[in-house]
PDB file of N, CA, C, O and CB in Angstrom:
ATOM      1  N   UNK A   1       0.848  -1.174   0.000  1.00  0.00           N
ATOM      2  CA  UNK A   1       0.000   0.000   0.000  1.00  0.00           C
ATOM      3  C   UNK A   1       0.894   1.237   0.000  1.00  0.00           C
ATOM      4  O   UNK A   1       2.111   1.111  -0.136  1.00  0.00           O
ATOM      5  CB  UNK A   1      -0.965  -0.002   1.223  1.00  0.00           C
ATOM      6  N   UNK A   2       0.276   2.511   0.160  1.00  0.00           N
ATOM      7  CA  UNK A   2       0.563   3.329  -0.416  1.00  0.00           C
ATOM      8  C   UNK A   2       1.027   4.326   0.983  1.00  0.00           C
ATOM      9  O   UNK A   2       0.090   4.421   1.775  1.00  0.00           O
ATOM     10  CB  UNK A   2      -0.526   3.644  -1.444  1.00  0.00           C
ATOM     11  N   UNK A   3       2.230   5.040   1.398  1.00  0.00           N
ATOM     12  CA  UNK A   3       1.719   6.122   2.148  1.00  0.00           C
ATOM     13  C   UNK A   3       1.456   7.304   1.914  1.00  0.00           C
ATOM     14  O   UNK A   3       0.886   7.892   2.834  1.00  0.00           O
ATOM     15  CB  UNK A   3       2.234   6.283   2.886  1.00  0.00           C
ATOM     16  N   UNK A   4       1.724   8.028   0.760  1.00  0.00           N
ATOM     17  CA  UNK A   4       1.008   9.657   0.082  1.00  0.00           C
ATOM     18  C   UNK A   4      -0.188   8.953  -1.150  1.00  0.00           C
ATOM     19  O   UNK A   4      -0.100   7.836  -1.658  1.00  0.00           O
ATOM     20  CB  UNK A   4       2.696  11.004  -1.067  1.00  0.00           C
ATOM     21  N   UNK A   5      -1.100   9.826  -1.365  1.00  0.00           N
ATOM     22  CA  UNK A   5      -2.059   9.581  -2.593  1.00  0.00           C
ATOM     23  C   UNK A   5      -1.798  11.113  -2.769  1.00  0.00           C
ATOM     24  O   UNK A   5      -1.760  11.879  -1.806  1.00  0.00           O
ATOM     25  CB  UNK A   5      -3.865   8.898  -2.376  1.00  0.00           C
ATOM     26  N   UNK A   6      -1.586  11.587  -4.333  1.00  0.00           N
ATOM     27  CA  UNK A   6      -1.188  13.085  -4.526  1.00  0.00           C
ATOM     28  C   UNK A   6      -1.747  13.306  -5.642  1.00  0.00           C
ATOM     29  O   UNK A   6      -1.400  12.663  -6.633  1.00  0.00           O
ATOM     30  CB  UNK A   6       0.289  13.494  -4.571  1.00  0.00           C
ATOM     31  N   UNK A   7      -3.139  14.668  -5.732  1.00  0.00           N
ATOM     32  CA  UNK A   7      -4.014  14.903  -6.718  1.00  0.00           C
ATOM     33  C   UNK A   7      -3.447  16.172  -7.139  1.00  0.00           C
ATOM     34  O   UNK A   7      -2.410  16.486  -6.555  1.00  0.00           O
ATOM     35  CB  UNK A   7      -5.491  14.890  -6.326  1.00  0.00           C
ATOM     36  N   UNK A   8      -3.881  16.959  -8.003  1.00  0.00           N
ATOM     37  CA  UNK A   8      -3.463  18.456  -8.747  1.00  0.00           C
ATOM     38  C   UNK A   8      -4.836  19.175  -8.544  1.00  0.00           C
ATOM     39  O   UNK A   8      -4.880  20.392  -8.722  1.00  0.00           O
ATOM     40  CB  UNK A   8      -2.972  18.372 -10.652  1.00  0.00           C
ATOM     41  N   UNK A   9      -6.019  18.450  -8.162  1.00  0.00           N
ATOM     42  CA  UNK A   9      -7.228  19.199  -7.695  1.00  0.00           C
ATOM     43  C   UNK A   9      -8.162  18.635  -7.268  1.00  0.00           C
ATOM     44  O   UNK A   9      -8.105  17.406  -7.314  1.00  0.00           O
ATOM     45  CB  UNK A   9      -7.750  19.884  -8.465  1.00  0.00           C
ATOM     46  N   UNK A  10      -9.500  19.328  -6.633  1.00  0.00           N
ATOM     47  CA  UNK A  10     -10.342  18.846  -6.090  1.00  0.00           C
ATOM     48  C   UNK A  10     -11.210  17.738  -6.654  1.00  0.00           C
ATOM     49  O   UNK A  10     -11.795  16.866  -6.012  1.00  0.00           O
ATOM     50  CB  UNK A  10     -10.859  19.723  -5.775  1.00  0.00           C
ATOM     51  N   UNK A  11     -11.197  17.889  -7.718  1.00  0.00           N
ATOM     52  CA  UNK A  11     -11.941  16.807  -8.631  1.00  0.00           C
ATOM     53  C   UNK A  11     -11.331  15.312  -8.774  1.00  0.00           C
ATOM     54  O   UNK A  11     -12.003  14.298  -8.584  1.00  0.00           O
ATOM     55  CB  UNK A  11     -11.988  17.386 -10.106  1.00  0.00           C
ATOM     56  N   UNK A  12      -9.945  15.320  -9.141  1.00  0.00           N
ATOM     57  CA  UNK A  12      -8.687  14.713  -8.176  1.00  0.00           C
ATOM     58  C   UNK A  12      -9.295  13.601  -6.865  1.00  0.00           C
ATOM     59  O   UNK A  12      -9.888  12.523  -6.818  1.00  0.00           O
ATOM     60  CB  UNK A  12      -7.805  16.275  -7.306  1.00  0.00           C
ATOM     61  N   UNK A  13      -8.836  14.434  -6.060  1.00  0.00           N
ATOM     62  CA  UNK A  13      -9.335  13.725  -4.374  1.00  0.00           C
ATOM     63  C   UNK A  13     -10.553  13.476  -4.608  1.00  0.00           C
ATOM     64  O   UNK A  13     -10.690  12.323  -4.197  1.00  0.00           O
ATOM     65  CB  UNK A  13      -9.302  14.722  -2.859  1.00  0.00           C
ATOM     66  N   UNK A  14     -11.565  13.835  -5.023  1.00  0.00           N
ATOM     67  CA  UNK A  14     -13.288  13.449  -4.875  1.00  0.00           C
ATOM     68  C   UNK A  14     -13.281  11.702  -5.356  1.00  0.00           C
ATOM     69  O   UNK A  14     -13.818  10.814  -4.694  1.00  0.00           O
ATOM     70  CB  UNK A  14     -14.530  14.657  -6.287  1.00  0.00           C
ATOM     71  N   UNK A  15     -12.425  11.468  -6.853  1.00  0.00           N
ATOM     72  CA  UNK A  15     -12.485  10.484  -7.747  1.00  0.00           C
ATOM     73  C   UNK A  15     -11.557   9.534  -6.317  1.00  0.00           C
ATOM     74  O   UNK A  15     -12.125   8.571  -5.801  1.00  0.00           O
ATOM     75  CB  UNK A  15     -11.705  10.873  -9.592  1.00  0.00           C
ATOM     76  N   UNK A  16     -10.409   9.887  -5.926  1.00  0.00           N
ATOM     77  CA  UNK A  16      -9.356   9.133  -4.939  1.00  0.00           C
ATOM     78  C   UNK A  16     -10.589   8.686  -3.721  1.00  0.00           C
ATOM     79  O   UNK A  16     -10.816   7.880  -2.818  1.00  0.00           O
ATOM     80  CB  UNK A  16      -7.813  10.403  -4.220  1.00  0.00           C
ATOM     81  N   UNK A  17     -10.867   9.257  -4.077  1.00  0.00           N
ATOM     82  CA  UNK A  17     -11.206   9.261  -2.032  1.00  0.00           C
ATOM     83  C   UNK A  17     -12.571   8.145  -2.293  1.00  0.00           C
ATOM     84  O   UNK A  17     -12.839   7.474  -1.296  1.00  0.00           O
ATOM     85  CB  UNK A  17     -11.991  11.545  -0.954  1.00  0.00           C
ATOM     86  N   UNK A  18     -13.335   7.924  -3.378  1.00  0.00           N
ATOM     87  CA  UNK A  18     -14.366   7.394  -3.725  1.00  0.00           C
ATOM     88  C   UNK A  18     -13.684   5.999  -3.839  1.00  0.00           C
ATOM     89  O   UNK A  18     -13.916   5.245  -2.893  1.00  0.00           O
ATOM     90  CB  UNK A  18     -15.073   8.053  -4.909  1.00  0.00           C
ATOM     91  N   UNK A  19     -12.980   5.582  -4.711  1.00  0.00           N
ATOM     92  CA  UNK A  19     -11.898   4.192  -4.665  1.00  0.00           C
ATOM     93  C   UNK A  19     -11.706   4.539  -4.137  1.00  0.00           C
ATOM     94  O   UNK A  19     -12.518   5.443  -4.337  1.00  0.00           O
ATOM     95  CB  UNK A  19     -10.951   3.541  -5.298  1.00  0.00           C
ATOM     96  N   UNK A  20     -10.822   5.089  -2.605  1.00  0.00           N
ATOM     97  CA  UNK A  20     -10.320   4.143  -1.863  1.00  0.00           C
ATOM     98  C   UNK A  20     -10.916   3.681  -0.556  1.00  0.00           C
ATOM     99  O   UNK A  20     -10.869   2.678   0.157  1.00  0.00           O
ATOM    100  CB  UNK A  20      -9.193   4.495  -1.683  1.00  0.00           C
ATOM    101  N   UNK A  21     -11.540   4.947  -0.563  1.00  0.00           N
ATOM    102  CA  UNK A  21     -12.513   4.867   0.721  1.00  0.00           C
ATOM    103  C   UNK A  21     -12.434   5.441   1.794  1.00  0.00           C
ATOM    104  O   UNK A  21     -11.710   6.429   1.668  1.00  0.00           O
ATOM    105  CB  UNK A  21     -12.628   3.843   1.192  1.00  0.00           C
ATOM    106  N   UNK A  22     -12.917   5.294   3.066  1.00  0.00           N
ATOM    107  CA  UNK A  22     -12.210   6.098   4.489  1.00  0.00           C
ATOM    108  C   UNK A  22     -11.346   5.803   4.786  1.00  0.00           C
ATOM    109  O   UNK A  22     -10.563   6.628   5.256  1.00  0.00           O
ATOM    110  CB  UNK A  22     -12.660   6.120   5.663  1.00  0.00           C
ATOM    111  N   UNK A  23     -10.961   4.285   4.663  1.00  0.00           N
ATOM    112  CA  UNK A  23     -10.047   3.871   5.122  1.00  0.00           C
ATOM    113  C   UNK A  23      -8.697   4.633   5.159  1.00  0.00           C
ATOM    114  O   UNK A  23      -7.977   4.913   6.118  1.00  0.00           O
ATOM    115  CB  UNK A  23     -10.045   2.882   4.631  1.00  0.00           C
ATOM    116  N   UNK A  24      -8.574   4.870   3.920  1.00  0.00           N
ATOM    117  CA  UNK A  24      -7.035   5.277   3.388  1.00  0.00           C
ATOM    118  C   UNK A  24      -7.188   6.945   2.984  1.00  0.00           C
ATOM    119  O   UNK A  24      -6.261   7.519   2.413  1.00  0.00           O
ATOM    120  CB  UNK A  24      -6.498   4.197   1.773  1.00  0.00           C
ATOM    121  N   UNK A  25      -8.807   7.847   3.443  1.00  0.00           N
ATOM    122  CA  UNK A  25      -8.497   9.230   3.683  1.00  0.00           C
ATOM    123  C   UNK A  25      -7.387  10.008   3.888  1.00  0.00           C
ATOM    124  O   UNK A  25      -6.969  10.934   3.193  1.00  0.00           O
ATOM    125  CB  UNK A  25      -8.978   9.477   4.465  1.00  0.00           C
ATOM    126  N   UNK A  26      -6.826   9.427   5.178  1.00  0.00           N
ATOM    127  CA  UNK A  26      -5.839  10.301   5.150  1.00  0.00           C
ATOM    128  C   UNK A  26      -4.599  10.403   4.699  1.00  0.00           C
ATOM    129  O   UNK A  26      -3.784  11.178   5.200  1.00  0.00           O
ATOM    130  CB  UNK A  26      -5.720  10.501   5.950  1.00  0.00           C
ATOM    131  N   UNK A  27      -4.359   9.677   3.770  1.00  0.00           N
ATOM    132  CA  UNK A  27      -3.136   9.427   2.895  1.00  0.00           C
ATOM    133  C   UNK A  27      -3.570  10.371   1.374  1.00  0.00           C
ATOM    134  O   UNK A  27      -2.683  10.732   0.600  1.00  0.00           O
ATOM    135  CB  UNK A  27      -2.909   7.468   2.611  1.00  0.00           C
ATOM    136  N   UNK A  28      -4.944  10.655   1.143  1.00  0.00           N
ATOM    137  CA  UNK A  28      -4.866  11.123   0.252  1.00  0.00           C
ATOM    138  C   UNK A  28      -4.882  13.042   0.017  1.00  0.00           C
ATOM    139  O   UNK A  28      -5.885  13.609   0.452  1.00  0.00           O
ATOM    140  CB  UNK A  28      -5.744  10.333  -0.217  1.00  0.00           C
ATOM    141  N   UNK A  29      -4.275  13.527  -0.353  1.00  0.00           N
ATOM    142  CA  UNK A  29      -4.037  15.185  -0.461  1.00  0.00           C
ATOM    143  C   UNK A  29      -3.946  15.606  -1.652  1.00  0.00           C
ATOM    144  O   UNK A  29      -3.895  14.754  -2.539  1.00  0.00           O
ATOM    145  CB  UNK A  29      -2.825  15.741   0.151  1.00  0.00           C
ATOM    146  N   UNK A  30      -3.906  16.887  -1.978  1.00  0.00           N
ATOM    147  CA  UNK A  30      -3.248  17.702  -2.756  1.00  0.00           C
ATOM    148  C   UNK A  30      -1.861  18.192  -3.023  1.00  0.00           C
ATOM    149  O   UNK A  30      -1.075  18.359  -2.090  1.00  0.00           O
ATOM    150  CB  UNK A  30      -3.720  18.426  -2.583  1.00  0.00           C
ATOM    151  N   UNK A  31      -1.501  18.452  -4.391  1.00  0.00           N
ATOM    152  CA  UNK A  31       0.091  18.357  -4.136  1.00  0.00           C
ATOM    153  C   UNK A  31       0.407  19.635  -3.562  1.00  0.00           C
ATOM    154  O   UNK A  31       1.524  19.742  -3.055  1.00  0.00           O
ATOM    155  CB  UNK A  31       1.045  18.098  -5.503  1.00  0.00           C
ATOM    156  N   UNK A  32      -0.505  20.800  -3.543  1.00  0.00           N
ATOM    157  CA  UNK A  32       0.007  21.532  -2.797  1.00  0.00           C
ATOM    158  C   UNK A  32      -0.490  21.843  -1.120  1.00  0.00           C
ATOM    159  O   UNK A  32      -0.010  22.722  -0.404  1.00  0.00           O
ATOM    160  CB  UNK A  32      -0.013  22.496  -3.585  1.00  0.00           C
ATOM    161  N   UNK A  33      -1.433  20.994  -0.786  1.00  0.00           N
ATOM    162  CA  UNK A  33      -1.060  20.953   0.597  1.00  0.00           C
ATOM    163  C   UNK A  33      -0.347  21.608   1.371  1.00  0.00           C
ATOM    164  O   UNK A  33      -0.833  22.445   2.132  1.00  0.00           O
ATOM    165  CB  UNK A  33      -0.686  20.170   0.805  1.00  0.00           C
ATOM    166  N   UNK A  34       0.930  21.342   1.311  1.00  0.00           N
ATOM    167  CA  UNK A  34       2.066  21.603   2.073  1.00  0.00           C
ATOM    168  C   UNK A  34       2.754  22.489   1.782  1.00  0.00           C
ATOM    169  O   UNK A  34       3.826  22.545   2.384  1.00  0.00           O
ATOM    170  CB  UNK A  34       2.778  20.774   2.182  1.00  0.00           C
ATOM    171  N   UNK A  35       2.447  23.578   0.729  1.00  0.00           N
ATOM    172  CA  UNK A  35       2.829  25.121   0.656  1.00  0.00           C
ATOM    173  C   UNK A  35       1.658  26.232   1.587  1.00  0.00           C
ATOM    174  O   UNK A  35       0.462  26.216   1.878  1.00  0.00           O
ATOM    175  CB  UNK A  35       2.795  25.555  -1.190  1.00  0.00           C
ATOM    176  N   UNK A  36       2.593  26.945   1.763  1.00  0.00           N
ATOM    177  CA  UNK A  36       1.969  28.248   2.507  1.00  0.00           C
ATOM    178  C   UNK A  36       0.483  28.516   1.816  1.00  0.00           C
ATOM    179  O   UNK A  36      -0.209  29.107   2.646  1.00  0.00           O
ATOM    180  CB  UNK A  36       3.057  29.739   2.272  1.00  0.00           C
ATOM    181  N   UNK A  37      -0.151  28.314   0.744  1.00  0.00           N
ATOM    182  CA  UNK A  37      -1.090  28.429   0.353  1.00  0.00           C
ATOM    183  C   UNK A  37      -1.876  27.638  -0.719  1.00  0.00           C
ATOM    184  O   UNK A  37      -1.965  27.841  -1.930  1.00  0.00           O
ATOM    185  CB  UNK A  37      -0.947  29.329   0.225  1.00  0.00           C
ATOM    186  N   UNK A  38      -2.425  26.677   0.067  1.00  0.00           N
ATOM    187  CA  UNK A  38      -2.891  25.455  -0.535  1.00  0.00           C
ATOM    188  C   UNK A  38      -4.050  25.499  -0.842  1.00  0.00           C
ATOM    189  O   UNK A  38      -5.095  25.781  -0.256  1.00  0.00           O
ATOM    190  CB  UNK A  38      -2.765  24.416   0.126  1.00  0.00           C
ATOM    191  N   UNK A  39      -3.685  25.092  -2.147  1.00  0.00           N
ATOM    192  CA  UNK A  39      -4.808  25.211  -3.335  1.00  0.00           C
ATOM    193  C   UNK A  39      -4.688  24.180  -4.901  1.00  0.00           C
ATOM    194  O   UNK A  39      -3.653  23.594  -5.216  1.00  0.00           O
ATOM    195  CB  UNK A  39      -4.688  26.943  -3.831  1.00  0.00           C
ATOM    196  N   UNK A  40      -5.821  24.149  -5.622  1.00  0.00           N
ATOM    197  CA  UNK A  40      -5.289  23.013  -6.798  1.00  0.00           C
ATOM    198  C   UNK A  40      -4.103  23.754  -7.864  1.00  0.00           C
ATOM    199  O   UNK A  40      -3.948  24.974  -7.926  1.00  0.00           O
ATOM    200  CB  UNK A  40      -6.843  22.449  -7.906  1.00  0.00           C
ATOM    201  N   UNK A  41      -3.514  23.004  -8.470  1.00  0.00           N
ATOM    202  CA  UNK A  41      -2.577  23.177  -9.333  1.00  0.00           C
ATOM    203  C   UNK A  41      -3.160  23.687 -10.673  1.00  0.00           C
ATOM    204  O   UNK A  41      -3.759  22.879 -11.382  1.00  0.00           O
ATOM    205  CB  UNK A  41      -1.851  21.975  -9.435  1.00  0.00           C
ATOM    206  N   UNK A  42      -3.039  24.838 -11.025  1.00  0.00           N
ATOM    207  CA  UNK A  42      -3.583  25.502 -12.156  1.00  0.00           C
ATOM    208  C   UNK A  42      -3.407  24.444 -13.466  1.00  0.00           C
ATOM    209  O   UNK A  42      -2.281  24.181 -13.891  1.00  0.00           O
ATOM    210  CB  UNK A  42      -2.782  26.983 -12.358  1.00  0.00           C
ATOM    211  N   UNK A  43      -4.598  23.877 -14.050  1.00  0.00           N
ATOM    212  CA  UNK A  43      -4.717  23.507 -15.239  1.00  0.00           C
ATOM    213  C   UNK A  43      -4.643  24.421 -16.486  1.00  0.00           C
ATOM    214  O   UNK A  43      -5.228  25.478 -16.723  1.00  0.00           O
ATOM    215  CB  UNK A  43      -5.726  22.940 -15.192  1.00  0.00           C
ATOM    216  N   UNK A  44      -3.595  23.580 -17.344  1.00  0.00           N
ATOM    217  CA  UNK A  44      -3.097  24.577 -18.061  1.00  0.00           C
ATOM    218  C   UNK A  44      -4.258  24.465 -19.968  1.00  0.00           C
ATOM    219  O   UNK A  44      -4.427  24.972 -21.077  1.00  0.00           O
ATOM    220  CB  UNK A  44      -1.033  24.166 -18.079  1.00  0.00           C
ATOM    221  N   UNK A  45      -4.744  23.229 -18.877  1.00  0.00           N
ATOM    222  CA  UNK A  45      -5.997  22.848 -20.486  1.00  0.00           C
ATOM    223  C   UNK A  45      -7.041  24.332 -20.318  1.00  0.00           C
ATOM    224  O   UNK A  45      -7.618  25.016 -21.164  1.00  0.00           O
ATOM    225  CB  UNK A  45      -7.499  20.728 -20.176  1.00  0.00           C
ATOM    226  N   UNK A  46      -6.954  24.420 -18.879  1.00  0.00           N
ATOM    227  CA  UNK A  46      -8.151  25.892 -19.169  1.00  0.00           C
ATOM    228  C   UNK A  46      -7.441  27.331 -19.334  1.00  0.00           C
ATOM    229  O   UNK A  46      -7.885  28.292 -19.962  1.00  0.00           O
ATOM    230  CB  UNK A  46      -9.316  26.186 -17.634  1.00  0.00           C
ATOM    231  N   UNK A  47      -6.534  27.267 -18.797  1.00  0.00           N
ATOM    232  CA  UNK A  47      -5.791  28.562 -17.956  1.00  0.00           C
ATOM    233  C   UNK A  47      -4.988  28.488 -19.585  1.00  0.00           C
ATOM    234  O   UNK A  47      -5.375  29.551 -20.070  1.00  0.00           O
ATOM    235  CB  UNK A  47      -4.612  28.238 -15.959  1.00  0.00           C
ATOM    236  N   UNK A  48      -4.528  28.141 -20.140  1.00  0.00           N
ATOM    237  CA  UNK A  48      -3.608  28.214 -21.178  1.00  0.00           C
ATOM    238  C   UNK A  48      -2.009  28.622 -21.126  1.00  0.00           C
ATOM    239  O   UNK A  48      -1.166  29.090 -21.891  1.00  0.00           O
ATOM    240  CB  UNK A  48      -4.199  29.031 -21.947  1.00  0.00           C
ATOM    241  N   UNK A  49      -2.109  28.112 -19.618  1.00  0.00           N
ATOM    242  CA  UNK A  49      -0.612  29.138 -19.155  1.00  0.00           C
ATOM    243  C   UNK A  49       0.179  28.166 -18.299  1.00  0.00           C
ATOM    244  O   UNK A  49      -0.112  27.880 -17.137  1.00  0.00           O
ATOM    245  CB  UNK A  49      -0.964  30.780 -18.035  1.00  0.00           C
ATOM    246  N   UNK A  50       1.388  27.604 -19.103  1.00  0.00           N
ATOM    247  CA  UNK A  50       2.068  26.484 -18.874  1.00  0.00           C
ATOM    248  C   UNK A  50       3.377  26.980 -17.923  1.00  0.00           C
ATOM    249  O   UNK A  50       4.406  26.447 -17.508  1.00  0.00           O
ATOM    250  CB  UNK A  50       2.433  25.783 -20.310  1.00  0.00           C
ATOM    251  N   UNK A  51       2.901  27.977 -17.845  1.00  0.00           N
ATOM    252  CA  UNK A  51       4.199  28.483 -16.870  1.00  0.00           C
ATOM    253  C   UNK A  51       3.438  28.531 -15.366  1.00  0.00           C
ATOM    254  O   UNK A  51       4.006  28.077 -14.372  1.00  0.00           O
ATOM    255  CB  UNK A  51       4.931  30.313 -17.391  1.00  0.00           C
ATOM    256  N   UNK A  52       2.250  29.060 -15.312  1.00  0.00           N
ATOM    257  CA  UNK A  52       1.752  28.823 -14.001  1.00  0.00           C
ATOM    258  C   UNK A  52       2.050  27.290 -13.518  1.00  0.00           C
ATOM    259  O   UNK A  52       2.863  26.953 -12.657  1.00  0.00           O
ATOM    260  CB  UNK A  52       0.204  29.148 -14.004  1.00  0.00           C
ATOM    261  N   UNK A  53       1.148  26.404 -14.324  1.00  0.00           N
ATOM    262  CA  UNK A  53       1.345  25.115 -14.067  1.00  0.00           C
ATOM    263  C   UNK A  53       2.579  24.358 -13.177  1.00  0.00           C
ATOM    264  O   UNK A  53       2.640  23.646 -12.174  1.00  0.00           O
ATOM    265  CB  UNK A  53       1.344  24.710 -15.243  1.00  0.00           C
ATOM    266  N   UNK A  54       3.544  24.959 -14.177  1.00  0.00           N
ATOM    267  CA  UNK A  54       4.967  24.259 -13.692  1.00  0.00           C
ATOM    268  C   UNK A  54       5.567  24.867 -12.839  1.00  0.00           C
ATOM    269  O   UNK A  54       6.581  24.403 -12.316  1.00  0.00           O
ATOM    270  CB  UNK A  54       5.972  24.071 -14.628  1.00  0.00           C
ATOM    271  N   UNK A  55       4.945  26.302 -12.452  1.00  0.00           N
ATOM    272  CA  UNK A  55       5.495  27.065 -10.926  1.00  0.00           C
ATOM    273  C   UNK A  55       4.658  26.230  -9.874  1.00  0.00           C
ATOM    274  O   UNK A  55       5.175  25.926  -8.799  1.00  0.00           O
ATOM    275  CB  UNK A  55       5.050  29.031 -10.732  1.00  0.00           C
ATOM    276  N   UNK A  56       3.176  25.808 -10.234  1.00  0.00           N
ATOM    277  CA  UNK A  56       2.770  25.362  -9.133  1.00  0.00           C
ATOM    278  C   UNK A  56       3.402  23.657  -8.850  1.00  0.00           C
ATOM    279  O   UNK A  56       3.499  23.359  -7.659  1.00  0.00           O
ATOM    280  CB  UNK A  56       1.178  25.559  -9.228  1.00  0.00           C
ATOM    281  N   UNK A  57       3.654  22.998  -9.471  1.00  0.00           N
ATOM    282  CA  UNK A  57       3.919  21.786 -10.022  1.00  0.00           C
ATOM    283  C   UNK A  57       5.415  21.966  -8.832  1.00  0.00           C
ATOM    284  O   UNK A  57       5.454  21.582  -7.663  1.00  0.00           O
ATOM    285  CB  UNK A  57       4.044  21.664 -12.064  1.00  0.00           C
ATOM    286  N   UNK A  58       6.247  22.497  -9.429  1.00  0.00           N
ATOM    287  CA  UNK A  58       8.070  22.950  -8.721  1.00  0.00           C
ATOM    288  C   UNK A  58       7.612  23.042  -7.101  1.00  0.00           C
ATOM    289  O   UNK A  58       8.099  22.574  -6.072  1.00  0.00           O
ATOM    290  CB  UNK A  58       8.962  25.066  -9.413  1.00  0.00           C
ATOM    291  N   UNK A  59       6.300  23.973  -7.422  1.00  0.00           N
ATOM    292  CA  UNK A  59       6.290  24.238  -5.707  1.00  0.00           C
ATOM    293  C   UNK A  59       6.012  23.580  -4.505  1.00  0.00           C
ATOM    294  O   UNK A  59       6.454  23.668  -3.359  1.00  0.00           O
ATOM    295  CB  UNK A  59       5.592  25.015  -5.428  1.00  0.00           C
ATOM    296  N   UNK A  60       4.671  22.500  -5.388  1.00  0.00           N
ATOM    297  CA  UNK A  60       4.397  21.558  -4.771  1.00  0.00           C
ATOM    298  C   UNK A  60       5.317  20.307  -4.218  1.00  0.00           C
ATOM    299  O   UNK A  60       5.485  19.630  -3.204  1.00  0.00           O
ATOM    300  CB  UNK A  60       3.598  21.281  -5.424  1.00  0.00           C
ATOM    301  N   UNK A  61       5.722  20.432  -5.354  1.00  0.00           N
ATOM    302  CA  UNK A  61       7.399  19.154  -4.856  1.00  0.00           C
ATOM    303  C   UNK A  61       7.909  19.397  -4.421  1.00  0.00           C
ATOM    304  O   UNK A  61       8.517  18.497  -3.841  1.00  0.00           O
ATOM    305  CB  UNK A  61       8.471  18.573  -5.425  1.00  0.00           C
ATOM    306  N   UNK A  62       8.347  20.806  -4.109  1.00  0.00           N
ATOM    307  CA  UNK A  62       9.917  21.608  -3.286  1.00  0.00           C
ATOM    308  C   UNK A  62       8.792  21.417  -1.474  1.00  0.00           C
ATOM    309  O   UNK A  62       9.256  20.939  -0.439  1.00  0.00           O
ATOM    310  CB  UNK A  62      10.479  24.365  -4.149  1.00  0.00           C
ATOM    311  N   UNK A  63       7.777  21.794  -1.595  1.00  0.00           N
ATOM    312  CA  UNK A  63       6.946  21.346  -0.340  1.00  0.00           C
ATOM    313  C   UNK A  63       7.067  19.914   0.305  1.00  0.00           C
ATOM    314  O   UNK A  63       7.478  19.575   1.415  1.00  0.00           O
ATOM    315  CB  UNK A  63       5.530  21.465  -0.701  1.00  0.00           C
ATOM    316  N   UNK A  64       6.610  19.241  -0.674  1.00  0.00           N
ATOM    317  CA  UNK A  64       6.535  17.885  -0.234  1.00  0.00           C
ATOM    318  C   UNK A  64       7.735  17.348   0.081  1.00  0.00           C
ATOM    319  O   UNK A  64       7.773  16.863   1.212  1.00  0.00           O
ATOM    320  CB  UNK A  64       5.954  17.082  -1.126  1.00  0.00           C
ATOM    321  N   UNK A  65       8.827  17.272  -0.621  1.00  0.00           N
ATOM    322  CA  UNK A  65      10.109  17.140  -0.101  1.00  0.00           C
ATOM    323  C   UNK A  65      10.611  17.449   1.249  1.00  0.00           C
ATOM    324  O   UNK A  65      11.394  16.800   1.943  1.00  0.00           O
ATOM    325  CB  UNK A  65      10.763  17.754  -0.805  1.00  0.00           C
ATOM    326  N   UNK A  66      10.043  18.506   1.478  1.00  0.00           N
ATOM    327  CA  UNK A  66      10.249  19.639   2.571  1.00  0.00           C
ATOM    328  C   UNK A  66       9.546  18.761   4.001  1.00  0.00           C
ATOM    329  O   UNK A  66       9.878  18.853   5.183  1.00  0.00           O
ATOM    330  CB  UNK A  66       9.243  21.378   2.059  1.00  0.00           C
ATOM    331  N   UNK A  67       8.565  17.984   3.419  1.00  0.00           N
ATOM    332  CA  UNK A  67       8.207  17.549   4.316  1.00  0.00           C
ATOM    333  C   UNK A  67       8.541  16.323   4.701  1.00  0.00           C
ATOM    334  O   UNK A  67       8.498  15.919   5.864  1.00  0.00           O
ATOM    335  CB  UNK A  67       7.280  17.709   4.277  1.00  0.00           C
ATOM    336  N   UNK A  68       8.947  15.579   3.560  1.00  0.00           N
ATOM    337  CA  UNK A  68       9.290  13.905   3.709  1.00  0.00           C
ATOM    338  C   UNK A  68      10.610  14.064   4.584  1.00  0.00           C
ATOM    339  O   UNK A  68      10.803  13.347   5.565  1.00  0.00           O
ATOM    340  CB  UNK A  68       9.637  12.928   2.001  1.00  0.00           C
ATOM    341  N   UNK A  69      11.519  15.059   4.168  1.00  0.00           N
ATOM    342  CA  UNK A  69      13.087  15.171   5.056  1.00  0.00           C
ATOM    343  C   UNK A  69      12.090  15.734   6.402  1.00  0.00           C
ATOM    344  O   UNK A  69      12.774  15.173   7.259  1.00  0.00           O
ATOM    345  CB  UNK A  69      14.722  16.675   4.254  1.00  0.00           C
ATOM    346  N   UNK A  70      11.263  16.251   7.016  1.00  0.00           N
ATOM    347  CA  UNK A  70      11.007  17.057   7.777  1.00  0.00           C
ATOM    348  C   UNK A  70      10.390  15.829   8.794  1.00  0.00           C
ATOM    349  O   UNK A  70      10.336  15.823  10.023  1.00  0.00           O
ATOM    350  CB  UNK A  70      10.172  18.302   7.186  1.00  0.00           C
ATOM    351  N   UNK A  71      10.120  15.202   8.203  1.00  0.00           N
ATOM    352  CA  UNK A  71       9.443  13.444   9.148  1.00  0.00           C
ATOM    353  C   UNK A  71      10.629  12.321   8.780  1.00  0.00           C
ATOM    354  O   UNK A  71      10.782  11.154   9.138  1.00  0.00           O
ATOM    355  CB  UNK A  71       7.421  12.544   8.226  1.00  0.00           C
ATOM    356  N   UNK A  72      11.126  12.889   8.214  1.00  0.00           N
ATOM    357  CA  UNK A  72      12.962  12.076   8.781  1.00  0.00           C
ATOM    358  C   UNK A  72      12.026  10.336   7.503  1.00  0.00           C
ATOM    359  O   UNK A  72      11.999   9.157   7.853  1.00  0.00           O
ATOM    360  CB  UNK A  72      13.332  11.496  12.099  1.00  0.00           C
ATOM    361  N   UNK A  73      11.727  10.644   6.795  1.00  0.00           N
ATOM    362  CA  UNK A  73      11.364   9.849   5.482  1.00  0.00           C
ATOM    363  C   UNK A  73      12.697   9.536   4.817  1.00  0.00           C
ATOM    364  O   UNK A  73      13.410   8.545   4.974  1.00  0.00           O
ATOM    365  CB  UNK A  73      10.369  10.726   4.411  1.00  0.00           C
ATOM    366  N   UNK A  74      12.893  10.709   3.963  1.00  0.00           N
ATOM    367  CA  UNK A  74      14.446  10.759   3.381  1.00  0.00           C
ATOM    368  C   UNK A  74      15.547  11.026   3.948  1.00  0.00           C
ATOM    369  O   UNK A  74      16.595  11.000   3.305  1.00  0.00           O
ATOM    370  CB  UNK A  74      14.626  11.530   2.534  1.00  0.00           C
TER     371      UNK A  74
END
């Protein structure tokens, strides 16, 4: 099994959380979660702007990282 489940938006977690169930709730998040201001990852199919995307995308990982060393993971 799994210990992170990591969506880019709310629509994301709704579909996760339906497979998997309560059980495994709390494993499932957003990738940005764990930045100062958590929110979904700008889709660039609507937004047309591939640079947002990949700032939010960088940020989300530079977070999550942040956190896996921060719980002594890595």
């Amino acid at each position: 099994m799994y210990d992170y489940i990591i969506g880019m938006d709310e629509e994301n977690l709704r579909h996760m959380r339906r497979i998997l169930g309560e059980e495994h709730r709390a494993k499932v998040g957003l990738l940005l979660d764990d930045t100062p201001h958590p929110r979904a990852i700008a889709d660039p199919w609507y937004t047309g702007n591939f640079d947002a995307t990949f700032c939010d995308v960088k940020e989300g990982c530079e977070a999550f990282l942040t956190r896996l060393q921060r719980e002594n993971i890595i």
